[in-house]
Predicted model as a PDB file, atoms N, CA, C, CB and O in Angstrom, pLDDT in the B-factor column:
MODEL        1                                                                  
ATOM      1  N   UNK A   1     -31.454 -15.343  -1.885  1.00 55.00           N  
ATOM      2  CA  UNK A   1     -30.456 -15.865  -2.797  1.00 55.00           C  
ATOM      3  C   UNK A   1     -29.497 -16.746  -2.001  1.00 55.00           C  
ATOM      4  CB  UNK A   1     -29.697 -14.713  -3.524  1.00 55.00           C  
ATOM      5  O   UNK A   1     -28.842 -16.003  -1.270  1.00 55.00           O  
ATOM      6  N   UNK A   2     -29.158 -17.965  -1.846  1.00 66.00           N  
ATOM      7  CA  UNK A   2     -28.660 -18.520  -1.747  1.00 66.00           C  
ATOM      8  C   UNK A   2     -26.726 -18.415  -2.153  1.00 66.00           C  
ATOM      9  CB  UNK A   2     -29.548 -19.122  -2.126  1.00 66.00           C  
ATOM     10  O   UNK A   2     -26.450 -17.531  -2.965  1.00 66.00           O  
ATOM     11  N   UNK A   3     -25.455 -19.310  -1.584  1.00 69.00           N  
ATOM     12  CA  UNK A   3     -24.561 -19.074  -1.812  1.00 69.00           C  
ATOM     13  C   UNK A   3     -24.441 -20.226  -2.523  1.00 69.00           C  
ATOM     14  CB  UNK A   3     -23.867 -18.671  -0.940  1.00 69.00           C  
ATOM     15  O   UNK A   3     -25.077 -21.277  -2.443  1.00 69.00           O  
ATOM     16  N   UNK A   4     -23.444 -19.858  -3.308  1.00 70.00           N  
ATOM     17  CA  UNK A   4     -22.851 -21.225  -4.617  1.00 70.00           C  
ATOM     18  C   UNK A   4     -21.921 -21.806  -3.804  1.00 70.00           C  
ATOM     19  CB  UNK A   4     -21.928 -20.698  -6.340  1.00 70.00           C  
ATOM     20  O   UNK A   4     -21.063 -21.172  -3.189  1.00 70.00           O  
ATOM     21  N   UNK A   5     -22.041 -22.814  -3.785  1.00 80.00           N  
ATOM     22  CA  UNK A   5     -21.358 -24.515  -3.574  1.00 80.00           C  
ATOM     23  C   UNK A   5     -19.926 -23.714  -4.027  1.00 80.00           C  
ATOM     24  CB  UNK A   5     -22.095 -26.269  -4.947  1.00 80.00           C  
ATOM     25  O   UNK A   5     -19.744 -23.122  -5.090  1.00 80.00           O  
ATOM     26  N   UNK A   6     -18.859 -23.892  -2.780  1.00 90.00           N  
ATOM     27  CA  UNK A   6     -17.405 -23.293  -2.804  1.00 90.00           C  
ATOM     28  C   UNK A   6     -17.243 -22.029  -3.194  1.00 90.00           C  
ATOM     29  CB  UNK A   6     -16.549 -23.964  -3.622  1.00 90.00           C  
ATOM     30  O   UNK A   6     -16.693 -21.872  -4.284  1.00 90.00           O  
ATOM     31  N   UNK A   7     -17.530 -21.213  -2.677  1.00 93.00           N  
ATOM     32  CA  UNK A   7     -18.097 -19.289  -2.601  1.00 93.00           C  
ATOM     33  C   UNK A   7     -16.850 -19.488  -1.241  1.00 93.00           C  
ATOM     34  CB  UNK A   7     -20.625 -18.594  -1.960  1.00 93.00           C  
ATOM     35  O   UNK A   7     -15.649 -19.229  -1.314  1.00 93.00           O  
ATOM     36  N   UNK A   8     -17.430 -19.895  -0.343  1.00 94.00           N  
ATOM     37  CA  UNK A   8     -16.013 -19.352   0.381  1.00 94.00           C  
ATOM     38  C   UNK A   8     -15.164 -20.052   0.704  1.00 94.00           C  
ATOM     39  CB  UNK A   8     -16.065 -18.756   1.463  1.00 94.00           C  
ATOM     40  O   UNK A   8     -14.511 -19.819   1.721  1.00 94.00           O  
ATOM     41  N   UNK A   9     -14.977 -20.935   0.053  1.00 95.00           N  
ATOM     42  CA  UNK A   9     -13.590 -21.496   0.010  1.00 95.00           C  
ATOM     43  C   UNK A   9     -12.232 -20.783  -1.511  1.00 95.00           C  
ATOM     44  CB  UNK A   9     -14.052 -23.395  -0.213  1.00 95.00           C  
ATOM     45  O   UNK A   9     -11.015 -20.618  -1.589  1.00 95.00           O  
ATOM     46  N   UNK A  10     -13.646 -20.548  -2.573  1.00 96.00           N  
ATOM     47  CA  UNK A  10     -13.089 -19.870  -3.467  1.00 96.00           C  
ATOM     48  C   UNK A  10     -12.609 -18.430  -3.290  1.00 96.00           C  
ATOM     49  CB  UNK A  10     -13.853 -19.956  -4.350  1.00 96.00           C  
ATOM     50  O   UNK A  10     -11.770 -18.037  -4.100  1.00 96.00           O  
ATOM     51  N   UNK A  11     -12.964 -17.721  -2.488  1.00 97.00           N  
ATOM     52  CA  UNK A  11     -12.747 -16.458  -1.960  1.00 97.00           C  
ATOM     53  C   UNK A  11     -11.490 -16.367  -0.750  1.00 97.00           C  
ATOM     54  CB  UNK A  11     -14.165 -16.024  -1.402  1.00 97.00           C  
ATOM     55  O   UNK A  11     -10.498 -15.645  -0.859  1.00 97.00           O  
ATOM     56  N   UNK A  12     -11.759 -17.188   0.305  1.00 97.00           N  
ATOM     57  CA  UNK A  12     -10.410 -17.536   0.845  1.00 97.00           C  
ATOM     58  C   UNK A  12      -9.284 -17.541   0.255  1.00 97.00           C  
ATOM     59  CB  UNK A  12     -10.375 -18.550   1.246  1.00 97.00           C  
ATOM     60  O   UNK A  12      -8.415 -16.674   0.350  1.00 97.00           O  
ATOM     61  N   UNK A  13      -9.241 -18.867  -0.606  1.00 98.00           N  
ATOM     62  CA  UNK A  13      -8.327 -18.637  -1.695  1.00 98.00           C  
ATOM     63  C   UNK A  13      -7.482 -17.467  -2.380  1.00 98.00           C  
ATOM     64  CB  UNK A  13      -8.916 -18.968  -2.455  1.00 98.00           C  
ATOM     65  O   UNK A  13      -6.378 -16.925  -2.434  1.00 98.00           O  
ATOM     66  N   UNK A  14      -8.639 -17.465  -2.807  1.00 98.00           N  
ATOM     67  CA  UNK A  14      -8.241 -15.696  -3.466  1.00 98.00           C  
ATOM     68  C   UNK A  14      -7.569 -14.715  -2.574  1.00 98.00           C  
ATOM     69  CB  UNK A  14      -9.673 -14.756  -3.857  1.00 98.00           C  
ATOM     70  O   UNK A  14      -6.409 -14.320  -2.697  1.00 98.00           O  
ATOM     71  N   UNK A  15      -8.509 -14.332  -1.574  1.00 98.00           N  
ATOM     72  CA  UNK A  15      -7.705 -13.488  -0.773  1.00 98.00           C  
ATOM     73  C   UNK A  15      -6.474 -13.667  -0.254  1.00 98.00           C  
ATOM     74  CB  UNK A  15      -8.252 -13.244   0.091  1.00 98.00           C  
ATOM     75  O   UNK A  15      -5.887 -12.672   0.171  1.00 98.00           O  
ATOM     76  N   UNK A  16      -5.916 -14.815  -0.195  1.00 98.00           N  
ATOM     77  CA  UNK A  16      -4.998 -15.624   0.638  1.00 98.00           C  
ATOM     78  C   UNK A  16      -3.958 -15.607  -0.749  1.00 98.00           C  
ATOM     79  CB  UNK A  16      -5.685 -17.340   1.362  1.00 98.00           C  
ATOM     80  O   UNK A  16      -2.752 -15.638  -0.504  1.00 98.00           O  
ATOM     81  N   UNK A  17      -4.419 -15.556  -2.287  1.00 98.00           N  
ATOM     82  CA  UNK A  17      -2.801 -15.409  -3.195  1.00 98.00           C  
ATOM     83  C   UNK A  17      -3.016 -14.000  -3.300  1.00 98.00           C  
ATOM     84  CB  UNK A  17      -2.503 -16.299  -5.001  1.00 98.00           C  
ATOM     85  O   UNK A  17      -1.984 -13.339  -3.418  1.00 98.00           O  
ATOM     86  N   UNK A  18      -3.854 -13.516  -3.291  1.00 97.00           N  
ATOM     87  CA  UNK A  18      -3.892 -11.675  -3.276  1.00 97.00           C  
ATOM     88  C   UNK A  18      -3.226 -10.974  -1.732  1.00 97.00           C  
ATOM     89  CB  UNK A  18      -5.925 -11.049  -3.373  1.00 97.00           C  
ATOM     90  O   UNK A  18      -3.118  -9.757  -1.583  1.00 97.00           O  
ATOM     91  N   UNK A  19      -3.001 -11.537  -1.138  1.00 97.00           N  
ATOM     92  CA  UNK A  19      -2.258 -11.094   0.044  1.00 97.00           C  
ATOM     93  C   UNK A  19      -3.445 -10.146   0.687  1.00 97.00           C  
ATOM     94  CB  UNK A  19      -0.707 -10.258  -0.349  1.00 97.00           C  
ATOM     95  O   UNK A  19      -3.120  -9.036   1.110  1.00 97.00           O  
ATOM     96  N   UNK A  20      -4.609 -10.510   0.751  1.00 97.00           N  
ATOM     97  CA  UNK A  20      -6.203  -9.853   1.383  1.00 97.00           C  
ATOM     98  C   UNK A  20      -6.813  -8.894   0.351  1.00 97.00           C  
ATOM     99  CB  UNK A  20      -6.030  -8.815   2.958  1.00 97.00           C  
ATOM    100  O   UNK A  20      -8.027  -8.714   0.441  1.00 97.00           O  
ATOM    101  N   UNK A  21      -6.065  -8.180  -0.727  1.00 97.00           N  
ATOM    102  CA  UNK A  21      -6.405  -7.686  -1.582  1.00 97.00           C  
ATOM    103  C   UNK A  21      -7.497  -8.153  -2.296  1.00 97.00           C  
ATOM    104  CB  UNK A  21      -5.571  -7.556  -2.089  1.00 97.00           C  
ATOM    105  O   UNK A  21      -7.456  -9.158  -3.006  1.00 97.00           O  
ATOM    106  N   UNK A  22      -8.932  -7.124  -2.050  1.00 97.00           N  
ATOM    107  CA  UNK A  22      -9.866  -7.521  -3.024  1.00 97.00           C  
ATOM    108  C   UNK A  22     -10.915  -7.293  -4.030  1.00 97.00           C  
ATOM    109  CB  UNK A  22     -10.190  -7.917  -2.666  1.00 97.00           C  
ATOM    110  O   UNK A  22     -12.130  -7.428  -4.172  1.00 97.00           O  
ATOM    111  N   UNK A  23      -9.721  -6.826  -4.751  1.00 98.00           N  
ATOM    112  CA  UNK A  23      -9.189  -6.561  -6.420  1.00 98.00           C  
ATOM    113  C   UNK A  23      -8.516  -6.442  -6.904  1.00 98.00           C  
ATOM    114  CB  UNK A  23      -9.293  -5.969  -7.039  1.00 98.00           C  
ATOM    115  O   UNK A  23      -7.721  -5.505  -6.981  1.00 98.00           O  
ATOM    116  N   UNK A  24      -8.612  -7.564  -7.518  1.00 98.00           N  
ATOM    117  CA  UNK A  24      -7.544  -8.245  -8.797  1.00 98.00           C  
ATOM    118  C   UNK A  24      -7.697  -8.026 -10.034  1.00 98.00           C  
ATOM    119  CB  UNK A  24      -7.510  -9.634  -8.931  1.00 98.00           C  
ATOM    120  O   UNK A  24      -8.866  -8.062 -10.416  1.00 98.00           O  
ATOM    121  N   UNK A  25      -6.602  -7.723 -11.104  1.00 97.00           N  
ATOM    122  CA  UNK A  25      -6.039  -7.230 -12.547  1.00 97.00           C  
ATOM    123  C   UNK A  25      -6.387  -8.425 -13.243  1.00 97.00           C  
ATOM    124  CB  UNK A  25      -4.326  -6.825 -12.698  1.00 97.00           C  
ATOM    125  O   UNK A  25      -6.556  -9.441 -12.569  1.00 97.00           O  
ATOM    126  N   UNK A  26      -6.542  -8.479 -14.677  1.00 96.00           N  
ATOM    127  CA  UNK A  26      -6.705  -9.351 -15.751  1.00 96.00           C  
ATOM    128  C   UNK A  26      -5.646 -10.037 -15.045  1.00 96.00           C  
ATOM    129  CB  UNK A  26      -6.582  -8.880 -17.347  1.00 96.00           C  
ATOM    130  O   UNK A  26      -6.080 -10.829 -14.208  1.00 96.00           O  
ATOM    131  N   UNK A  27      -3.928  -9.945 -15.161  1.00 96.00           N  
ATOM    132  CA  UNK A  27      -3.097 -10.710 -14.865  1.00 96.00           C  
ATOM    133  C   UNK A  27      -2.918 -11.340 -13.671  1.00 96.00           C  
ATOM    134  CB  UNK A  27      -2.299 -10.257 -15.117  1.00 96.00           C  
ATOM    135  O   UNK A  27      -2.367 -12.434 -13.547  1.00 96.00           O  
ATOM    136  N   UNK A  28      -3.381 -10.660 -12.765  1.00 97.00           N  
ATOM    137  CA  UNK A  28      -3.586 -11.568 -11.155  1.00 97.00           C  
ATOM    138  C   UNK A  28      -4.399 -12.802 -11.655  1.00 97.00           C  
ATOM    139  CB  UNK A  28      -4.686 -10.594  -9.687  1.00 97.00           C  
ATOM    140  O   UNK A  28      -3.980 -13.960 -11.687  1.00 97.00           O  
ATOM    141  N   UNK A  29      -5.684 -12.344 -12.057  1.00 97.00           N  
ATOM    142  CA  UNK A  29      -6.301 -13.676 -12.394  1.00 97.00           C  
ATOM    143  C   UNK A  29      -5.714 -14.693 -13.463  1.00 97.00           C  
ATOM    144  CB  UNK A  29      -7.601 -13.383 -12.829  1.00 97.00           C  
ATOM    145  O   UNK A  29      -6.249 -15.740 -13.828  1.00 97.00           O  
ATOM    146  N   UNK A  30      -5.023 -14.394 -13.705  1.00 96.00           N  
ATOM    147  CA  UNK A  30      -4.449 -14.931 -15.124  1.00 96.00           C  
ATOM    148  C   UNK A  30      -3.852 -16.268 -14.552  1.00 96.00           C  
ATOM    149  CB  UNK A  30      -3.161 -13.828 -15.980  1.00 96.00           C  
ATOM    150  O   UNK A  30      -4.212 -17.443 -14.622  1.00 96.00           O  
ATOM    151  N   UNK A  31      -2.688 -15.557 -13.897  1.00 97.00           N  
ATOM    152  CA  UNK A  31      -1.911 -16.587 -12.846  1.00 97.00           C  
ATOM    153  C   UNK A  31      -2.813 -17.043 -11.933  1.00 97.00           C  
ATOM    154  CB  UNK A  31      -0.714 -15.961 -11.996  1.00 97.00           C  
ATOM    155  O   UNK A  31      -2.795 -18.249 -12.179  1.00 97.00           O  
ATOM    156  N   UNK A  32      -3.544 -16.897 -11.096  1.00 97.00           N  
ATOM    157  CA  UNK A  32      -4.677 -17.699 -10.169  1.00 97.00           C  
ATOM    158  C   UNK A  32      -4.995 -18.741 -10.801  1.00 97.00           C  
ATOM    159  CB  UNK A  32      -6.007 -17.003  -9.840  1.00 97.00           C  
ATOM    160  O   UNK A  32      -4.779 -19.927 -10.552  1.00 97.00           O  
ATOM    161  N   UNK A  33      -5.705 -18.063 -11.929  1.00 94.00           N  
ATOM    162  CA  UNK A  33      -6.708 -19.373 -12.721  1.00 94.00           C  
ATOM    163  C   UNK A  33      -6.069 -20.527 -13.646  1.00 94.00           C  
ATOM    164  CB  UNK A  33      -7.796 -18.658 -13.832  1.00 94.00           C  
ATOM    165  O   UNK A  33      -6.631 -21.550 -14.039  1.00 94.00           O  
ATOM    166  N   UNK A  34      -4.518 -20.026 -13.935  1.00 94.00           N  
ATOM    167  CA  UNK A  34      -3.726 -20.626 -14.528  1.00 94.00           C  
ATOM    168  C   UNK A  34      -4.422 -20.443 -16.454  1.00 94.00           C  
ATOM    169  CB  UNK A  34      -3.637 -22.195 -13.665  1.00 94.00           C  
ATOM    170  O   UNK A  34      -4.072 -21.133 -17.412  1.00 94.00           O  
ATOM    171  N   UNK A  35      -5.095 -19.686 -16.452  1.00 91.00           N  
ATOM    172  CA  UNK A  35      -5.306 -19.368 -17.867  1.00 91.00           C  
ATOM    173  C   UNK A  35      -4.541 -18.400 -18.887  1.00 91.00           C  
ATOM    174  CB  UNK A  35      -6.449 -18.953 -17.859  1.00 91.00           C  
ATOM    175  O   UNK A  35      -4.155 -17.327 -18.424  1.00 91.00           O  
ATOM    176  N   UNK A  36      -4.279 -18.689 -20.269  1.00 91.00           N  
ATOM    177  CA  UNK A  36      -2.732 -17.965 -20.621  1.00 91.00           C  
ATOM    178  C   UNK A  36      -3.012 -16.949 -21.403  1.00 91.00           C  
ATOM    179  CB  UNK A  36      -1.580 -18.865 -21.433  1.00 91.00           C  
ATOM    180  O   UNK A  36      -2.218 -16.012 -21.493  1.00 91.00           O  
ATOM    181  N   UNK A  37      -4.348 -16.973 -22.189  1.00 93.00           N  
ATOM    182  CA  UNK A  37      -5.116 -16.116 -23.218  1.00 93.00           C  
ATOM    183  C   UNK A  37      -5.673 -15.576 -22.248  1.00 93.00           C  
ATOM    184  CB  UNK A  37      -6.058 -16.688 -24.363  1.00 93.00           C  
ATOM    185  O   UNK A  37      -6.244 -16.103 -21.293  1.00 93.00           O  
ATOM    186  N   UNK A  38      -5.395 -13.772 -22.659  1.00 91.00           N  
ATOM    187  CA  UNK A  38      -6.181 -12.554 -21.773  1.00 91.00           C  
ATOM    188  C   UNK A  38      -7.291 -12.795 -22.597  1.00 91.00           C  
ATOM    189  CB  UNK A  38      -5.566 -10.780 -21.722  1.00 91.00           C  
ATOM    190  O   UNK A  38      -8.156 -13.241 -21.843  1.00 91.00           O  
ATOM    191  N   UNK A  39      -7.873 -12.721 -24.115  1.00 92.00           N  
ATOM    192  CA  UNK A  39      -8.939 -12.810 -24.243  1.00 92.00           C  
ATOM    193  C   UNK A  39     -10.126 -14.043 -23.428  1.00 92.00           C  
ATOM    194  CB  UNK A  39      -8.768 -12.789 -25.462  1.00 92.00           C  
ATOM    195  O   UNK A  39     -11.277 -13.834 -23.045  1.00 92.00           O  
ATOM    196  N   UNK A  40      -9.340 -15.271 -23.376  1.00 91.00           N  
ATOM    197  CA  UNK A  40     -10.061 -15.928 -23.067  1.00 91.00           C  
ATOM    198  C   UNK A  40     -10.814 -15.591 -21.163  1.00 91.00           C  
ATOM    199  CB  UNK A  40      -9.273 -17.148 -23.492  1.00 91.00           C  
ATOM    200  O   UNK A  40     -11.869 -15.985 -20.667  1.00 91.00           O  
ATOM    201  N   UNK A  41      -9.905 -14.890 -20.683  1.00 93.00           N  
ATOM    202  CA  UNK A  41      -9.956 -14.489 -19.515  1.00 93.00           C  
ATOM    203  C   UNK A  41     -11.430 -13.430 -19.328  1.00 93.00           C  
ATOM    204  CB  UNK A  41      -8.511 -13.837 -19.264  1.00 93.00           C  
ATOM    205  O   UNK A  41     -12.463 -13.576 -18.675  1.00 93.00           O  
ATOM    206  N   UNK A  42     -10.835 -12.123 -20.420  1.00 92.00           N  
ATOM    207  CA  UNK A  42     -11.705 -11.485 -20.134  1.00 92.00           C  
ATOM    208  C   UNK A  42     -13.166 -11.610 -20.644  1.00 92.00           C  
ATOM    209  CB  UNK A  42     -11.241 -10.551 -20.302  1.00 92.00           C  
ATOM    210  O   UNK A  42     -14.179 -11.003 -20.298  1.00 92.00           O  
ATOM    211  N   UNK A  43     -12.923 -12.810 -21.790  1.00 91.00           N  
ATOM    212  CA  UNK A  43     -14.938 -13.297 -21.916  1.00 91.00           C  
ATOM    213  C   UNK A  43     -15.380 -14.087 -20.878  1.00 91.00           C  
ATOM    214  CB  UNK A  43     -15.492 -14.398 -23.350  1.00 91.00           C  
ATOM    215  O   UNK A  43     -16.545 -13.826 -20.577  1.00 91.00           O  
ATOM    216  N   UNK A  44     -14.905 -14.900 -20.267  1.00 92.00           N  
ATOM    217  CA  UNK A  44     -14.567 -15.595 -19.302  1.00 92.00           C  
ATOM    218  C   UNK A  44     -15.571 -14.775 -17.746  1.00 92.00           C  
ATOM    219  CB  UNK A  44     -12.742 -15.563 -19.350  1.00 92.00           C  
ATOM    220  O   UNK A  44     -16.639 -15.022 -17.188  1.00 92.00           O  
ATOM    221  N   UNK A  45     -14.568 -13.846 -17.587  1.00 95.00           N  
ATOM    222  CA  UNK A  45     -14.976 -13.002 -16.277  1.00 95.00           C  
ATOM    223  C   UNK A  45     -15.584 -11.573 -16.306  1.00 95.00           C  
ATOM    224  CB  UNK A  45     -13.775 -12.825 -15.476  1.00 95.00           C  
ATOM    225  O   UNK A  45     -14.991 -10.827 -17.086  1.00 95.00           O  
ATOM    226  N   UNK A  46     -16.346 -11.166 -15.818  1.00 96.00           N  
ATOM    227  CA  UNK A  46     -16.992  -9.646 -15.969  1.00 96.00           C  
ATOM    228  C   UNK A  46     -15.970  -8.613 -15.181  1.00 96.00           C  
ATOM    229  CB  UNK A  46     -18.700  -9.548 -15.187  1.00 96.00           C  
ATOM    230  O   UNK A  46     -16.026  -8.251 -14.005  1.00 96.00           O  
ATOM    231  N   UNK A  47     -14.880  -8.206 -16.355  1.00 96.00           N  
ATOM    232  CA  UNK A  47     -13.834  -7.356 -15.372  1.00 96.00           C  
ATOM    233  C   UNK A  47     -14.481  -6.210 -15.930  1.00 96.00           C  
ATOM    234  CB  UNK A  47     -11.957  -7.464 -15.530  1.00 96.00           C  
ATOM    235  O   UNK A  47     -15.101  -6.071 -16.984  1.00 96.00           O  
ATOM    236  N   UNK A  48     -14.180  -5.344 -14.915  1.00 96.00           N  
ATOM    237  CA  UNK A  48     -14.858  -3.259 -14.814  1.00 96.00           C  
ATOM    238  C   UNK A  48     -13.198  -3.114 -15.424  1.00 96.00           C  
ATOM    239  CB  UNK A  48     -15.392  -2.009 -12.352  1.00 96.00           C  
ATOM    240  O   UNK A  48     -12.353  -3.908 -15.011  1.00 96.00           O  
ATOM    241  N   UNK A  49     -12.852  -2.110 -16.362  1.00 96.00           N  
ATOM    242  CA  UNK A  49     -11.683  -1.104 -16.099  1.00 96.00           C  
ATOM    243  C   UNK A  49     -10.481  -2.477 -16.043  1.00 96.00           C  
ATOM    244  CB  UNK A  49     -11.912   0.062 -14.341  1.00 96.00           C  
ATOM    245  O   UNK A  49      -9.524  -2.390 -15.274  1.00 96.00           O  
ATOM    246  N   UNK A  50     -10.641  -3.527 -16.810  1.00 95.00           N  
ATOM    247  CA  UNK A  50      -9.662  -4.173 -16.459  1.00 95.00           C  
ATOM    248  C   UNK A  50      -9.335  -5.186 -15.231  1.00 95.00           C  
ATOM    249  CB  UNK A  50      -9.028  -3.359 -16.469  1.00 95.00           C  
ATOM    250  O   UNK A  50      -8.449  -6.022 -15.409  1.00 95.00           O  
ATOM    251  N   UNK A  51     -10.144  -5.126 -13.772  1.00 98.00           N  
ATOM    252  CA  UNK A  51     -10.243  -5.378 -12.602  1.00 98.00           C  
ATOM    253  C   UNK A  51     -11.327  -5.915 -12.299  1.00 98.00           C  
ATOM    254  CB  UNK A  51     -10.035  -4.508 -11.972  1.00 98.00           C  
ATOM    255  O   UNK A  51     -12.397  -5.560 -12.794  1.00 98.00           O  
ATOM    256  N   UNK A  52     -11.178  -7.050 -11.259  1.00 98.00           N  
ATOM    257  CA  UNK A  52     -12.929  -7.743 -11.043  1.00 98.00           C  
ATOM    258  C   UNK A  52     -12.082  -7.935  -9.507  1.00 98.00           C  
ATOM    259  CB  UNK A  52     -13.786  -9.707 -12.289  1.00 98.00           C  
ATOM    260  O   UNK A  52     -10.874  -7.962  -9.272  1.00 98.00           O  
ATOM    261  N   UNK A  53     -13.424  -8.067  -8.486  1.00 97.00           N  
ATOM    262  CA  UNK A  53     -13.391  -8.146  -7.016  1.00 97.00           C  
ATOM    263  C   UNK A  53     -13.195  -9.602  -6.693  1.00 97.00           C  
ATOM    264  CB  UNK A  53     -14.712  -7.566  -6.336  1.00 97.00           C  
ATOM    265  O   UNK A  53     -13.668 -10.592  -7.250  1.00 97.00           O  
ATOM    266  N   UNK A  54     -12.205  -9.477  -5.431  1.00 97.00           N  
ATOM    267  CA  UNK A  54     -12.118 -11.759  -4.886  1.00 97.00           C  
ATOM    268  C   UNK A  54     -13.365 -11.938  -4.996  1.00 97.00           C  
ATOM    269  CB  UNK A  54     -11.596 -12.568  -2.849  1.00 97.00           C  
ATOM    270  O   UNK A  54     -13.661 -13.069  -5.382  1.00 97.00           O  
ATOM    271  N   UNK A  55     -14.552 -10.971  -4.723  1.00 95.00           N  
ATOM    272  CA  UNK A  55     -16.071 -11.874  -4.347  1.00 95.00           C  
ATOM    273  C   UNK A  55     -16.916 -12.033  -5.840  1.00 95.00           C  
ATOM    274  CB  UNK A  55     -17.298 -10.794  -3.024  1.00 95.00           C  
ATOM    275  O   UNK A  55     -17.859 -12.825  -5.847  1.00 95.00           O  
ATOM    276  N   UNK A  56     -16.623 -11.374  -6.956  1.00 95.00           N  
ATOM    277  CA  UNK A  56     -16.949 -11.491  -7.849  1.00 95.00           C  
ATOM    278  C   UNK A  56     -16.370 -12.870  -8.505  1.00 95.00           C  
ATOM    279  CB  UNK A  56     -16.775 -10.386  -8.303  1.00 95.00           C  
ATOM    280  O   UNK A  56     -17.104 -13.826  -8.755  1.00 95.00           O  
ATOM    281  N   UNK A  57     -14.676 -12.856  -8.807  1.00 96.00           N  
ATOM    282  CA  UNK A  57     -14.210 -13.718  -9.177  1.00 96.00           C  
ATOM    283  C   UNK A  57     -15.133 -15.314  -8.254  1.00 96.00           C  
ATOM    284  CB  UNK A  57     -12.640 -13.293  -8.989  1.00 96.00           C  
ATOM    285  O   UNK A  57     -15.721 -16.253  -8.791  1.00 96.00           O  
ATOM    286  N   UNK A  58     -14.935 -15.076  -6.978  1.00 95.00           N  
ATOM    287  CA  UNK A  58     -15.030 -16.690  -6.505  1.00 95.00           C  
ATOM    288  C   UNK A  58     -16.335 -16.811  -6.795  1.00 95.00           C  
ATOM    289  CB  UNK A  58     -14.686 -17.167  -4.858  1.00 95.00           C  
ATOM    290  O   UNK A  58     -16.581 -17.921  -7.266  1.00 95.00           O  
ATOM    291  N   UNK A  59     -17.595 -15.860  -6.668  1.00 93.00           N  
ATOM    292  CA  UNK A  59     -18.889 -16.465  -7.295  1.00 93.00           C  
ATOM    293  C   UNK A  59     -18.571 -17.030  -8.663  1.00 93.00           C  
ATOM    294  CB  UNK A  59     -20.071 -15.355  -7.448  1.00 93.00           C  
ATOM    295  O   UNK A  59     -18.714 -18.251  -8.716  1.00 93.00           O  
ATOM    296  N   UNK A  60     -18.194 -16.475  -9.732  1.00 93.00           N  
ATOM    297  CA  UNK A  60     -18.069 -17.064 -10.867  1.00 93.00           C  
ATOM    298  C   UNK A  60     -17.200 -18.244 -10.816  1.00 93.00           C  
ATOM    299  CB  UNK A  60     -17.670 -16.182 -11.753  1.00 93.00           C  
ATOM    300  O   UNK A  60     -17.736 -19.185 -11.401  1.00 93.00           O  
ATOM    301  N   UNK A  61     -16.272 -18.476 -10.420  1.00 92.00           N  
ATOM    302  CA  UNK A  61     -15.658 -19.943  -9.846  1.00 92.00           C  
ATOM    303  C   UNK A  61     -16.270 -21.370  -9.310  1.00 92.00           C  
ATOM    304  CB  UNK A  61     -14.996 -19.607  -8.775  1.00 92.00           C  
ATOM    305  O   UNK A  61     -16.080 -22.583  -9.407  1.00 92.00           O  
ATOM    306  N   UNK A  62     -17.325 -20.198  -8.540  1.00 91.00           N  
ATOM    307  CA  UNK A  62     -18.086 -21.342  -7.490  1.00 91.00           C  
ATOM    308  C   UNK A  62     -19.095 -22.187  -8.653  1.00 91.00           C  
ATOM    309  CB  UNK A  62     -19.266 -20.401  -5.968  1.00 91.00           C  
ATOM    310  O   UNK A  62     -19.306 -23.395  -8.546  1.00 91.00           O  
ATOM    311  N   UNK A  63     -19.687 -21.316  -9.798  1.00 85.00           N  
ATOM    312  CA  UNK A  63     -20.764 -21.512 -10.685  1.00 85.00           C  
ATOM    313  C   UNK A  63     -21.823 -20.935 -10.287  1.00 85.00           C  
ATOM    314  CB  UNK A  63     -21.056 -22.733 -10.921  1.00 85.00           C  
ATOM    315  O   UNK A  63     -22.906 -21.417 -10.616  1.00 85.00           O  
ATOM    316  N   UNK A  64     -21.773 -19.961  -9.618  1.00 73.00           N  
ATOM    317  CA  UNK A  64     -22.769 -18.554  -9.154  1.00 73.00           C  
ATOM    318  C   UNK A  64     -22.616 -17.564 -10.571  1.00 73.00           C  
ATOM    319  CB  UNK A  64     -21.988 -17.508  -7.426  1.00 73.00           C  
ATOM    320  O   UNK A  64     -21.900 -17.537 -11.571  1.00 73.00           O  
ATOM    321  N   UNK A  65     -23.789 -16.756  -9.976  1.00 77.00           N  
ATOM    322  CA  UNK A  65     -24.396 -15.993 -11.108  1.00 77.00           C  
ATOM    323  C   UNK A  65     -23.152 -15.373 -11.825  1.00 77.00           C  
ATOM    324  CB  UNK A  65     -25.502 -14.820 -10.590  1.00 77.00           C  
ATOM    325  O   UNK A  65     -22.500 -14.822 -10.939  1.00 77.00           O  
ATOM    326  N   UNK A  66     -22.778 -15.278 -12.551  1.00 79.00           N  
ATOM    327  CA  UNK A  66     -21.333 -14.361 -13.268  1.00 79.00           C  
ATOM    328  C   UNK A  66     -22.044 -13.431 -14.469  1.00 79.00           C  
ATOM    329  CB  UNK A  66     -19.874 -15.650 -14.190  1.00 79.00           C  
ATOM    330  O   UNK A  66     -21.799 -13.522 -15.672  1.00 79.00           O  
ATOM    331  N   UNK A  67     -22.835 -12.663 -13.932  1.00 71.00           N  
ATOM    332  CA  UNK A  67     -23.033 -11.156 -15.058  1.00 71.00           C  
ATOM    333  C   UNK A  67     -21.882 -10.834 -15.836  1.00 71.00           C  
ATOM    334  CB  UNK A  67     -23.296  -9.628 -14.229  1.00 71.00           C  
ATOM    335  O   UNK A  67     -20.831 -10.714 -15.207  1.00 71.00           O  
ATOM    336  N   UNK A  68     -21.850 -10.628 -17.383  1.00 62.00           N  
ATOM    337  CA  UNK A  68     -21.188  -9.596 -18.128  1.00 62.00           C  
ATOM    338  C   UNK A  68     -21.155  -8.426 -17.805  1.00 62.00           C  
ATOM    339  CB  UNK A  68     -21.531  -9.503 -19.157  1.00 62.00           C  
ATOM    340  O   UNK A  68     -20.561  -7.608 -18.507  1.00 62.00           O  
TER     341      UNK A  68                                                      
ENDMDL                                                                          
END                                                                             
């Protein structure tokens, strides 16, 4: 399997507004992604319990596989 085109630059990122933390809340991402609708967020991203991982989020960012 191959890595998606900006996987770790998107993850850097992340870790770097998460202060290394990696897992982030509907609302962490909210503000990251600059998106304002939680619904749109959570069809959007495959969050567990409310929460999705920096490496989850930045694959789906990058345009890597993003499972429901």
């Amino acid at each position: 399997m191959s890595e998606a085109f900006a996987y770790r630059d998107n993850l850097r990122s992340i870790l770097e507004f998460s202060g290394g933390r990696h897992v982030l809340s509907i609302g962490e991402v909210r503000d990251y992604t600059g998106f304002r609708d939680y619904r749109a967020i959570k069809k959007r991203f495959p969050f567990r319990d409310n929460y999705i991982s920096a490496e989850t989020l930045a694959r789906c960012l990058s345009g890597g596989e993003c499972e429901k």
